[in-house]
N, C-alpha and C positions, 0 to 999 in steps of 0.2 A: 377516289376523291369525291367530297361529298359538291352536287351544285352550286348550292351555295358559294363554296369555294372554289369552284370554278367560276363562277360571274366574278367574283371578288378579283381573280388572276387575271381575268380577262380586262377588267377596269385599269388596271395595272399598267398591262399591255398597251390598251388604248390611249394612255396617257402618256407611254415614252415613245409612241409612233410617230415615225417620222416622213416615213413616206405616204403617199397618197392611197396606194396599190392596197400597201397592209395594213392602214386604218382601214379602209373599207372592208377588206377581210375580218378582220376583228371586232366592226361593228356587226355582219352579218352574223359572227358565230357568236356574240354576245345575245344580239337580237334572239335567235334562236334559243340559247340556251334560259332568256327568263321565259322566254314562251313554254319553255317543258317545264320550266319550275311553275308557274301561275296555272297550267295544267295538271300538274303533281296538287299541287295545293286544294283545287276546285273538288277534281277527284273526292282528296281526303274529308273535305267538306261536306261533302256527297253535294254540292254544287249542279254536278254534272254527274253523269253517266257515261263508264267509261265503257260498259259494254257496246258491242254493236246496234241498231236498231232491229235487226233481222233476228 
């Protein structure tokens, strides 16, 4: 499954949650998951440097 469409599934999610416990779960794994895509992206950009400094 591509990111993308996992954020996309995960909007989903968060939109028919109804408890407190598992919106906050799904905000976490959302949160996370643009944070690897905007890191994916930079990467491709060469933005950033994905190698170590060392």
């Amino acid at each position: 499954m591509l990111l993308e469409q996992h954020i996309e599934e995960l909007c989903l999610e968060l939109r028919e949650a109804i408890d407190l416990v598992e919106r906050r779960e799904i905000e976490i794994e959302l949160e996370l998951a643009r944070a690897e895509l905007a890191v994916i992206t930079a990467e491709q950009e060469g933005a950033i440097d994905a190698e170590p400094p060392f």
